[in-house]
N, C-alpha and C positions, 0 to 999 in steps of 0.2 A: 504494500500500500504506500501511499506516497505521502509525502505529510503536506502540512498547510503550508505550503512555502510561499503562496500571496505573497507579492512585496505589498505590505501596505501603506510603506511612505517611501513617494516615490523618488522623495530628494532624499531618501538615506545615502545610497551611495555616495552623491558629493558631501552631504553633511558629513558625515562618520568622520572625516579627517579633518574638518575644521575642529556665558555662555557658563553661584558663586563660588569663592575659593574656599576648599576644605585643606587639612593636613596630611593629608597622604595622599597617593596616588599622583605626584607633583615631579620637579628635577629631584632625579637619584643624584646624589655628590660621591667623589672618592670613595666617602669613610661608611658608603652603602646607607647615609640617611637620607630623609625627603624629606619634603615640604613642601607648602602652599602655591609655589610661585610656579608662572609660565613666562616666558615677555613676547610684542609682538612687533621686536623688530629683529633684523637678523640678514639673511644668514650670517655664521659666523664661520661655516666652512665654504671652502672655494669650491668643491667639485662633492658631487652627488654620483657615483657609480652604482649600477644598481647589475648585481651578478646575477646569473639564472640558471638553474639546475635541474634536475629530470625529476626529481623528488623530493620527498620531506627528506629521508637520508643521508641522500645526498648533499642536502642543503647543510643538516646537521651536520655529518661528519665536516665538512669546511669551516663549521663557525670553530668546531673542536679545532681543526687545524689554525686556526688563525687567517683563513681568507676573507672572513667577511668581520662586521663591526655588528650588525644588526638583520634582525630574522625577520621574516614575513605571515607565517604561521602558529598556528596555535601548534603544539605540543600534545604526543601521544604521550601516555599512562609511560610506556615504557624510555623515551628519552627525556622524560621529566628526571623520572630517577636516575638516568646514566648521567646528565647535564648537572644535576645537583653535588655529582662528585667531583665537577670542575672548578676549580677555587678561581677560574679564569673568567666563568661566565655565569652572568649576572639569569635568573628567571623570575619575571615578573608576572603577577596576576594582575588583571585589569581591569576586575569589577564586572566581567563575566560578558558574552557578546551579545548581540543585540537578538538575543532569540531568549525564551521560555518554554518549559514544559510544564503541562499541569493535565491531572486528573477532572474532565470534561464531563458535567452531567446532561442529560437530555432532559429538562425541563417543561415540553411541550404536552400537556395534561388534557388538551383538547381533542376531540372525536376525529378531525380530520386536518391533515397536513397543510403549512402555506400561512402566510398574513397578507389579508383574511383570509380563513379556512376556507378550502379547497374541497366541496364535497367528491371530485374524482378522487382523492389522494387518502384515505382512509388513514387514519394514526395506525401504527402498526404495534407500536407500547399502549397503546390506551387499553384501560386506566393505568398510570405510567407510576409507578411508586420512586422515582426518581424524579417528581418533580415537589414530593415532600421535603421541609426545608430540614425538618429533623433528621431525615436519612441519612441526606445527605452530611450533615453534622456529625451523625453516627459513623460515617465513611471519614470523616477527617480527622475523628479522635482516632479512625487507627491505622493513619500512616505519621510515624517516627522520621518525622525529617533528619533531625541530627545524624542516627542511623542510617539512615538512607544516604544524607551526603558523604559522608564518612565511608560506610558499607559501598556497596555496588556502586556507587558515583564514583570512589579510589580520590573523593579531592580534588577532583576535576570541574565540578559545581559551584557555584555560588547561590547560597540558600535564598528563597525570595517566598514571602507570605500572601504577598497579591499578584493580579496580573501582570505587572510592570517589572523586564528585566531587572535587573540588578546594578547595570551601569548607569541606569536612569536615577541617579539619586537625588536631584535637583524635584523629582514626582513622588518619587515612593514615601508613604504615609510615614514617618518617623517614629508611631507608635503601635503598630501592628506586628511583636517579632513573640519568639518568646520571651521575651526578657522586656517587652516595655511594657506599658500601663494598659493596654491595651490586648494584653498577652490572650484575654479570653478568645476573643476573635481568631486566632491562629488554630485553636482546639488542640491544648497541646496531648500528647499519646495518652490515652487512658480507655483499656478495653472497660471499664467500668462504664464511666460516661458515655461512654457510645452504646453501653448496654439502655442507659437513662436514655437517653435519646429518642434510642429505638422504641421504646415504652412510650413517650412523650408520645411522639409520633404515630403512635400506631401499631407497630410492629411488633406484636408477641410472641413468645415464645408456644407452643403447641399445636403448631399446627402440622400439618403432614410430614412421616416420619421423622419428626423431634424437631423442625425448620423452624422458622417466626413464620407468621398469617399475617394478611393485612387486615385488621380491622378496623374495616371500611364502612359498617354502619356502627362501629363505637361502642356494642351492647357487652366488648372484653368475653366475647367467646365465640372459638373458632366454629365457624359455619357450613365448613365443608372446600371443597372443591374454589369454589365463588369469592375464594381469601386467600387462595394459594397464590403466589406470583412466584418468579423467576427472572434474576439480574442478569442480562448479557450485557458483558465485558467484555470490549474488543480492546489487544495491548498488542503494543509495538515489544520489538525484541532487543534496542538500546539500553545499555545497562542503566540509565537512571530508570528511564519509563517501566525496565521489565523488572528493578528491583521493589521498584510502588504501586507494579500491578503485584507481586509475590504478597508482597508485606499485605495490601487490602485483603486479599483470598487468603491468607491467613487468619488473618481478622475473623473474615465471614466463617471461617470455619472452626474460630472457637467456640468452646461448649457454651459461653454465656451468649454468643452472638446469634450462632448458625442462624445468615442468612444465604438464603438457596440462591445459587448463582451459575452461567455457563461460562467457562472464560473460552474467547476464542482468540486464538494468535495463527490469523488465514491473512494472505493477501488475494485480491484489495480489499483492504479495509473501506477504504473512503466511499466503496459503492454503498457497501451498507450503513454506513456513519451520515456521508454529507452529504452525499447528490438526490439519489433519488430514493429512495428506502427510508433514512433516515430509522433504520431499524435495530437500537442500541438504546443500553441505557447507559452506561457508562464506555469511556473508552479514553484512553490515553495520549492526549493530544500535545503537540508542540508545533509553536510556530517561528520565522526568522523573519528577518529584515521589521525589524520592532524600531520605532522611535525614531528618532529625540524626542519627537513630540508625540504626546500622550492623548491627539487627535483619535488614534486607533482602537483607543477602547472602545468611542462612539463607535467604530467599523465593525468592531467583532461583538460587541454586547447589547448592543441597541434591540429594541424589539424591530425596528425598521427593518434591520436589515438580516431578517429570518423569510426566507420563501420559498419555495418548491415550484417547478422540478430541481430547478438549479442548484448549483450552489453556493452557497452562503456563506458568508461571514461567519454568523450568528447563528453555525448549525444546531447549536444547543440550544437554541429559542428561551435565550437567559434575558432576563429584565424583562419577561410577559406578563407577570402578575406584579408587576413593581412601578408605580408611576414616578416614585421618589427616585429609585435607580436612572429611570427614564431621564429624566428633567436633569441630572448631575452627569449624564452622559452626554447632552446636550450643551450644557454648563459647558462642558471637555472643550466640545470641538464649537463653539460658537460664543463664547466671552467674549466680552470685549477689550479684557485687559489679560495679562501674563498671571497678574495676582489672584484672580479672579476666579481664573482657570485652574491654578493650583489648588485654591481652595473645593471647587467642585471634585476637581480628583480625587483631594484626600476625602471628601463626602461620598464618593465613590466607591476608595475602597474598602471605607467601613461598611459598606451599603451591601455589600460584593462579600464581604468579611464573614458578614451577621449571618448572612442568606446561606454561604458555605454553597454560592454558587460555581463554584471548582474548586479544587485544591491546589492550591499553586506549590511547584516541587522544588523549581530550581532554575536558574540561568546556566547555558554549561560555559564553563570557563578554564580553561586548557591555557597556562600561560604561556606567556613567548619569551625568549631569549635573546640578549644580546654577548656582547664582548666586551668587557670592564673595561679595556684597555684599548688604546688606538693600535688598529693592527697592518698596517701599512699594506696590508693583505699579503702578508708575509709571515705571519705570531710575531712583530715588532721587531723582527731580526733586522740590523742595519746592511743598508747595501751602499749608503757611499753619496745616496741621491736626497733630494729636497727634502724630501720627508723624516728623513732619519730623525730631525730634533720633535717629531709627534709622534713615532715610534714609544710606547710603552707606557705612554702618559695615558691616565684615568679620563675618560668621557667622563664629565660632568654636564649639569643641565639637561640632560635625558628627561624628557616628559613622558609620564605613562598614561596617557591618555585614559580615560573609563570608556571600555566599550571597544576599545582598539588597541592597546598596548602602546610601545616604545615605538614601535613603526609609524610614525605619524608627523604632520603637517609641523606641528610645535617642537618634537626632536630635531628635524632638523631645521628648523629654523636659528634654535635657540643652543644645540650642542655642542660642545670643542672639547680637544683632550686640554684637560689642565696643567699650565699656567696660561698656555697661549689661545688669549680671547679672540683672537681673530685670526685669519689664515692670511698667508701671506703670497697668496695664488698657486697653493700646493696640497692645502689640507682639506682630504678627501676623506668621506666617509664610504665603507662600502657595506650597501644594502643586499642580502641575499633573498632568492625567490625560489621557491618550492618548484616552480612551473616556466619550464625554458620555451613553451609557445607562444608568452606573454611578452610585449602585447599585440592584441590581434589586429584589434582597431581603435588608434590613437588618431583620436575627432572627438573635439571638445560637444559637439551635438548626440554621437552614436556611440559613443564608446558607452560598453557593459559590465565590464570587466573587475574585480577590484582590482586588480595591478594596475589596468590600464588607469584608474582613478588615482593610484599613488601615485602617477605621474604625472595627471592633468592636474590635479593639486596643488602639487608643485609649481606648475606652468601660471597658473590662473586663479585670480583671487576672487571672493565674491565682494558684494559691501558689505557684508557684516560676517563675523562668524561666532561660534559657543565656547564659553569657557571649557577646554580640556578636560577641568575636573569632575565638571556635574553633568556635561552635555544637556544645562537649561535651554531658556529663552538664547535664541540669537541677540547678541548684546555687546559682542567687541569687536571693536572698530575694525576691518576693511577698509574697503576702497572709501566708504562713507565716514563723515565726522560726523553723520547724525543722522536719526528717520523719527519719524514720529507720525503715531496711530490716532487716525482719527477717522469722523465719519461724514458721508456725503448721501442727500435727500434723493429718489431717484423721480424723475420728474413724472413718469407713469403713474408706478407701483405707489409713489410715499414712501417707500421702504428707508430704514435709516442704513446705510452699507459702510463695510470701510473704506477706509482710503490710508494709502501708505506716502507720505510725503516723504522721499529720499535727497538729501544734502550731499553733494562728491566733493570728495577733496579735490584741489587742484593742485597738488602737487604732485598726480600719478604720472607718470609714463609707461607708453606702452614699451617691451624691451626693445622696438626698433626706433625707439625716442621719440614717438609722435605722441603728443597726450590725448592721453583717459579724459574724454567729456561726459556731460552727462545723456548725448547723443548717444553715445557708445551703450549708455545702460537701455536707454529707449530702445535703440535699434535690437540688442539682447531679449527684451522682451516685447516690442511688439513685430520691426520689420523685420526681423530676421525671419521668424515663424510664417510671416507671409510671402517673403522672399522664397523660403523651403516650400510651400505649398504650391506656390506660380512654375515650379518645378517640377511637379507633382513625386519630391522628394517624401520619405517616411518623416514622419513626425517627432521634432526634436526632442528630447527626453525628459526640457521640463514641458512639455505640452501639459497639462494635468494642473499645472498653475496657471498657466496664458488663459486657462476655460476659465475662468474666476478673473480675468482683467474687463471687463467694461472700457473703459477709457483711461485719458491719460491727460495730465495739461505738465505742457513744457512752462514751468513759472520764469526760469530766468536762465542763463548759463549752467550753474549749477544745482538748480532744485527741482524734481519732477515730483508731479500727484499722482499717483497709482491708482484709478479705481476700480474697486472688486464688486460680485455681484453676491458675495457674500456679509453677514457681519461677524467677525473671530478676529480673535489677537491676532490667531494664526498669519493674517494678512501679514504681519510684520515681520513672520521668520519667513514666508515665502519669497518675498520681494528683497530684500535684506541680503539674502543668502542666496539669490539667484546669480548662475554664473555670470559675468560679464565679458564678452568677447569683442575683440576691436571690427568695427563698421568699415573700417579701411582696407581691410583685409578680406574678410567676408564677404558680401555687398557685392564688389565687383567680380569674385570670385562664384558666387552662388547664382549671381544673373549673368555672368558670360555663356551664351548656350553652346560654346566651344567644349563647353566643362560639362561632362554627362553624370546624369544622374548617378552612378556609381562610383563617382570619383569625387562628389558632392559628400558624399555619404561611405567613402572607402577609407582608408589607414593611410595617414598623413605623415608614419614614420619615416618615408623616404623626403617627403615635402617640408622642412622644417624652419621653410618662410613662411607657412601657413600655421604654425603654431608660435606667435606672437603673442604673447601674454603680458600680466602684471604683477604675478607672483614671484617670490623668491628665487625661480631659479629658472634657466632659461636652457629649451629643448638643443641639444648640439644631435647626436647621431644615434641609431637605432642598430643592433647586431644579433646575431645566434647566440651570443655570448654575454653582452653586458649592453646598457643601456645607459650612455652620459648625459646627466646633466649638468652647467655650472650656475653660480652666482651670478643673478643678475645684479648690475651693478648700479640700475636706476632703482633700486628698493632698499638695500642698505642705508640705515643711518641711524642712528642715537637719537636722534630730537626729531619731534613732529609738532606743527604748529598746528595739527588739529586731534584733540583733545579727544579720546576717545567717550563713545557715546556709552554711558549707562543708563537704566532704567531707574532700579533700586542698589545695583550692587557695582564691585569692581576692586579686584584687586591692586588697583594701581593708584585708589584713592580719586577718582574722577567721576563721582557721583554727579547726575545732571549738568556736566560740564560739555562745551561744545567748540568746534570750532573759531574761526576768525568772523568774527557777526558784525552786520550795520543794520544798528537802527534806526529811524525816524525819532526825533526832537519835534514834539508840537510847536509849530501848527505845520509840520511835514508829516503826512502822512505814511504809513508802508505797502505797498503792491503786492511786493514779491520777500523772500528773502534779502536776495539783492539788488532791489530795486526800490529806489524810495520818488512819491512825487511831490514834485516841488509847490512852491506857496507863495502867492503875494504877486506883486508885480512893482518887478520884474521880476519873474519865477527864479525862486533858491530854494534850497534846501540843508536843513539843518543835522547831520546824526550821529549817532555814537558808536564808536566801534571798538569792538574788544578782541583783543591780541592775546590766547592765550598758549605757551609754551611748556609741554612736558615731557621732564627724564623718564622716559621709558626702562632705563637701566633698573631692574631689582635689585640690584646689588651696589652698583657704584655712585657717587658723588659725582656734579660737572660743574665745574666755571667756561661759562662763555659768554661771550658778545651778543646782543640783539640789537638790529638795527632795521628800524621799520621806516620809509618813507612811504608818502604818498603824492600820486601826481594825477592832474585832471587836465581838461581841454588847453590851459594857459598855462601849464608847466607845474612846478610840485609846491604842493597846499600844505605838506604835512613832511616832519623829521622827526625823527627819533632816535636817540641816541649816534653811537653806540655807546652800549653801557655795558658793565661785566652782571653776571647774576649769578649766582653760587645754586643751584638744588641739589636737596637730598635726592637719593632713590628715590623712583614715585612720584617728585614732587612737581608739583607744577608753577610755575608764575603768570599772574594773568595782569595785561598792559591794558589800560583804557585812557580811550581820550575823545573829546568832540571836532567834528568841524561845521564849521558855521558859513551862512554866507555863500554857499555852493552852487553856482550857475548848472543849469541843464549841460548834462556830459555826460562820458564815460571816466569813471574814475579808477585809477589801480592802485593795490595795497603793495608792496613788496618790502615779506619780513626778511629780511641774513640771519642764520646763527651761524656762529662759528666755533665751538669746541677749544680753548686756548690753555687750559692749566686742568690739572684735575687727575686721577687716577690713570683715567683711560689713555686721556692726553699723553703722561709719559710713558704707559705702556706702548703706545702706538708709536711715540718718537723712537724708542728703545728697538722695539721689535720688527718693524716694518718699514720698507722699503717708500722716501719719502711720497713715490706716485702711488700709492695707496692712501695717503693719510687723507685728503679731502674726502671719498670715499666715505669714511667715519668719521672724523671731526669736520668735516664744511670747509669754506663757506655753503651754507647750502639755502636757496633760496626758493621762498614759497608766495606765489603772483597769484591775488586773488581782486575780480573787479565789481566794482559796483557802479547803478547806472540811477543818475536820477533823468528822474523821465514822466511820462504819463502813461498810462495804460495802453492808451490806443495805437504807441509806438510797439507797433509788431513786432518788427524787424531789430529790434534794439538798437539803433541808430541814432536817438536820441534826437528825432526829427519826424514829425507825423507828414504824412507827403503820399504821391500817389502807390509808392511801393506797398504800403500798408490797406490804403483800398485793393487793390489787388489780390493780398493774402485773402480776403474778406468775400469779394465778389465770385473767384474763382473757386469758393465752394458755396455760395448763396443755394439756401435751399436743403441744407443737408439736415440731418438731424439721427443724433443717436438713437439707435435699436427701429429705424424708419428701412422697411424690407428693401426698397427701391433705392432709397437716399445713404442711406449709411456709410457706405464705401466711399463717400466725397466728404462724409465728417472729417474737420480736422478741428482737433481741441486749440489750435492754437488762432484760427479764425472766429470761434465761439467767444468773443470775449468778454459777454458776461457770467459765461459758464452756466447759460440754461438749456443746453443739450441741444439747441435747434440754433442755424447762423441763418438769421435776420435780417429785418429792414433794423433792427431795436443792437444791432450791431455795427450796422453801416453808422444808424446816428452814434454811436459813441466813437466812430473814426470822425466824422462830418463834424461835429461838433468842438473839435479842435485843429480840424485841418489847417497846415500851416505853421503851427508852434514848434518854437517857441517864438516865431516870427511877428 
């Protein structure tokens, strides 16, 4: 039989390797401690080799040997133990992978199959004694978790009480274990209590040869035939699931228990279980591709989504007599806020708890392996060449990801062998791979693969990504300094929906040095997908987000509105976290019809001008044998002058902090982010802007320079400094000043830092080679502009004129979700933003035509 392996979030794959901080599971150091900390700037090695091997074995035997630095795979039962006799390599657990098993009840107690009942489809359990809440209670006092993970799991598990992996710790109820306050809920082992249960419920002892009866009409004595039942038990034959079907059927068949039961261990299962039969009452279920977000519970437990013939989610037709469960499922996946949402969850899994609507067993969690030591991919033997001085030295800053081990986005972003914090265009780490097929198809749109993901990863950043340690909310800055959730009226329906406002930094580059706009993020999620479509290419892989965008309004250079046709938080880890790929690149490449669909949509490892990214590290060449990549060198730096975004949390201490911002001074009003309109006559504008600067370093101290001018139409309005500023780790400095007086223009911000004294400072004079040092200490400068102006300046030109009638007249007529018209909608001709472009548009151009003139 096959198990449920639904992906049911379809951005797992990119998410898993990108969000608050806890004390473990963080950088291992030399002395094998950890802590709380990740950072996210880096890299701090030059080159990224990635080896590939026929098998796990294989793989293994090379880490023993000293060829590789870091593993790809989880760990069998039997190289856990050989690996743990190596004082050379480190095995970490990771809080278990993004999968769960658990003991499945069949809850559906109604006459015929399906929501709403299907009279073709008869129930085939009815009357179903596994849709008693106490039975089922009775079945969970007698499975011995401990035992279990311990016994027949070999420690390859991570224990979990509800339905939410194990790595998802940022969701799981914090009092739901044995050990918290909450401990009833769990049912911990007691054949007694399950004997009470069974009593409670119904289930007596005396009925046909010595079995329990149901009594079904209550009057406590067996009635014959018409009170017999029989439990079929369908089990898998993995040692977690086959050791918690033993342990139940043990249960069942103690003297105080004996409930009559069939166990059957046939393939398929799943005809009898999910699709069409639905002919079980218990069966031993596990599912993969689980999380980050805890949207899935709605998928798999909702009463919605239970129906026949098909199959279901929610083949257990769990939360059908529960409207409280219902309504908290809902809660899940449609809040409007992150906080919100967590709070339904944990109502959820007490809801889920009480009811003992499964038994939740385990996450399985098989650690993975690295190399303590930098191995030059040699066991750190010197040969004479560059690398010799990182030869033997301790990796530190190794992050163990939850959910994904050391293998990940934050290792190397953040890793070096210690002393030497930075490379000096030599210090390579080498990744090893179970699977020398890998990768198949490198295409930031198609690719399926996890390997093929370790490497896009690497290539390509999103705007935003999740703390490593909890895998929460999406919440650390990316390509963005900011997004923020809000909601928009739909003009039809009334519906309140969200909207996702996203802020881009402007200091990205793409690796071929063209800049990240916020064009780029648009055309990512809207023209690309229609670009792929006009081709009649397969459908990109976030397609399943783009169905939930409505619209979009381009507000300025850097800030786009998202609108969804849903309302959930969720809008803000979808958008947020969606990849971003360059428009300059793509674009002409995906509408040249030179370029055939298969090549649109084929393996780009020979093509590696078409993987142009923004991430960490930049694609060089593809082989049978290894896979390079290096440092990019537009991503490196110490200081960023936009301030990562948090919600509620953030390890770096940047609570609601943002970016480089201009506001409006009354009586100047605000437009846009960056765009303010002017007042009075002769039109000026007044606003405030805030400069704020943070060490990203966990660790070190900086002294440097800031130096902020600003210049507008008649040359520069504003200076600053330079001045020196000392921050701790962490620390941030935030610059504010007004200008006043400001004529109709285009105005730009340009901050300098430059790194002059400090820790890092003379390690970097010390150690490296001085055409590195800009590189990490600067100058490094970040150009951001702002535009006063009026609305009806389309074009941002800071001049109303016929080019802006234009944008306006050349969709006259359109209107969002309008069958005929739609495809001429452009949100940027809408400019009052009431979904239809107007005579009531036209007059807001007409009405200042000519200004500022």
């Amino acid at each position: 039989m096959r198990d449920k392996e639904t992906v049911l979030c379809f951005l797992l794959i990119v998410l898993i390797a990108l969000s608050t901080t806890t004390t473990s599971f963080a950088f291992l150091h030399p002395d094998g401690s950890e802590d709380g900390n990740f950072e996210i700037f880096g890299p701090r090695i030059d080159k990224l080799v990635i080896r590939k091997y026929a098998n796990l074995d294989a793989e293994m035997t090379a880490l023993q040997n000293g060829e590789i630095d870091i593993t790809d795979s989880p760990l069998t039962k039997t190289w856990v133990d050989s690996l743990t006799l190596d004082p050379n390599i480190g095995i970490l657990k990771n809080g278990g992978e993004q999968r769960y098993y658990t003991i499945n009840f069949n809850h559906n107690n109604n006459t015929h199959l399906g929501n709403p009942e299907d009279p073709a489809y008869p129930n085939p359990v009815y009357p179903n004694p596994a849709s008693i809440p106490e039975f089922r209670q009775a079945c969970s006092h007698l499975v011995d978790r401990d035992t279990l993970w311990s016994g027949p799991g070999q420690g390859m598990y991570e224990p979990i009480f509800t339905p939410i992996p194990a790595y998802m710790t940022y969701w799981i109820h914090p009092n739901i274990s044995y050990t918290g306050s909450l401990s009833v809920l769990t049912y911990p082992p007691s054949v007694a209590d399950a004997a009470t249960k069974l009593d409670a419920g119904g289930f007596h002892l005396g009925g046909a040869g010595g079995k329990r009866y149901w009594d079904r009409n209550g009057n406590d004595v067996y009635d014959g035939a018409s009170e017999d039942f029989n439990i079929m038990f369908y089990t898998r034959t993995d040692a977690l699931r086959k050791g918690a079907a033993d342990m139940l059927c043990a249960g069942f068949d103690d003297p105080a228990i004996q409930v009559p039961y069939t166990r059957y261990i046939v393939t398929p299962i799943w005809q009898h279980v999910i699709v069409f039969e639905k002919n079980y009452h218990i069966y031993t279920a596990g599912w993969i591709y689980i999380g980050p977000d805890p949207d899935y519970l709605y998928d798999l437990y909702h009463w919605d989504n239970y129906y026949n013939p098909e199959d279901p989610p929610n083949f257990g037709a769990i939360s059908q007599y529960d409207a409280d469960m219902q309504t908290a499922l809902e809660g899940i996946k449609f809040a409007p806020d992150g906080a919100l949402a967590r709070n339904y969850t944990y109502t959820f899994q007490e809801l889920f708890a009480e009811s003992a609507c499964e038994v939740p067993l385990g996450s399985a969690s098989s650690p993975k392996a690295y190399n303590k030591w930098y191995t030059g991919g040699n066991d750190g033997v010197a040969l004479g060449d560059a690398e010799d001085k990182y030869r033997g030295q301790s990796w530190t800053q190794v992050v163990n990801m939850k959910g994904q081990g050391p293998d990940n986005y934050y290792t190397f972003l953040n890793a070096y062998p210690e002393p030497f914090q930075y490379g000096d265009g030599n210090m390579t780490a080498r990744y090893g791979w179970k699977d020398n097929t890998m990768p198949q198809t490198l295409n930031p749109m198609y690719s399926s693969w996890f390997w093929e993901w370790q490497v896009l990863n690497e290539i390509y950043d999103g705007s935003g990504q999740r703390d490593p340690m909890t895998q929460g909310l999406v919440e650390v800055l990316g390509l963005a300094e900011n997004w923020t959730l809000g909601t928009w009226t739909h003009s039809v329906t009334t519906e309140e929906l969200t909207k996702v406002a996203l802020k881009i930094r402007s200091n990205v580059e793409w690796s071929d040095g063209a800049p990240l706009t916020v064009d780029d993020v648009i055309y990512s999620l809207i023209a690309l997908p229609e670009d792929i479509a006009s081709r009649m290419c397969p459908d990109v892989w976030w397609q399943p987000t783009l169905e939930h965008i409505v619209s979009f309004f381009r507000l300025d250079a850097y800030t786009v509105e998202i609108l969804l046709d849903v309302n959930t938080y969720l809008g803000a880890n979808w958008i947020a976290s969606a990849m971003v790929v360059p428009k300059h690149i793509w674009h002409p490449f995906i509408t040249n019809p030179a370029i055939s669909v298969a090549e649109i949509s084929g393996d780009m490892s020979n093509r590696p001008e078409m993987l142009v990214g923004s991430g960490p590290f930049v694609y060089v060449q593809n082989t049978a044998e290894t896979l390079l990549m290096t440092r990019n060198p537009t991503y490196t730096g110490l200081f960023d002058e936009a301030v990562q975004y948090y919600n509620q949390y953030g390890p770096l201490g940047t609570q609601n902090k943002e970016g480089i911002t201009v506001a409006a001074v009354t009586p100047t009003t605000q437009i846009t982010p960056f765009k303010v309109n002017p007042a009075g006559t002769p039109p000026t504008a007044d606003v405030h802007v805030t400069v704020p600067v943070t060490n990203l370093d966990v660790n070190d101290s900086q002294d440097f320079d800031k130096t902020i001018v600003v210049t507008g139409p008649s040359g520069v309005v504003y200076t600053y400094g330079p001045v020196n500023i000392f921050l701790g780790a962490t620390a941030w400095d935030i610059g504010e000043f007004d200008l006043t007086d400001l004529p109709p223009g285009i105005y730009t911000i340009n901050v300098t830092i430059e790194i002059l004294s400090g820790e890092v400072y003379e390690w970097v004079h010390a150690n490296l080679d001085p055409a590195l040092w800009p590189m990490i200490l600067g100058p490094k400068t970040t150009e951001k502009k702002f535009w006063v102006t009026v609305v009806a300046d389309l074009n941002e030109d800071c001049v109303v004129d016929i080019f802006d009638i234009v944008i306006v007249g050349s969709r006259f007529g359109a209107e969002l979700d309008s069958f005929y018209y739609d495809y001429l909608y452009s949100p940027q001709a809408d400019i009052n933003h009431d979904f239809i472009i107007d005579i009531f548009d036209i007059v807001q151009v007409a009405l200042v035509f000519g200004w500022p003139g």
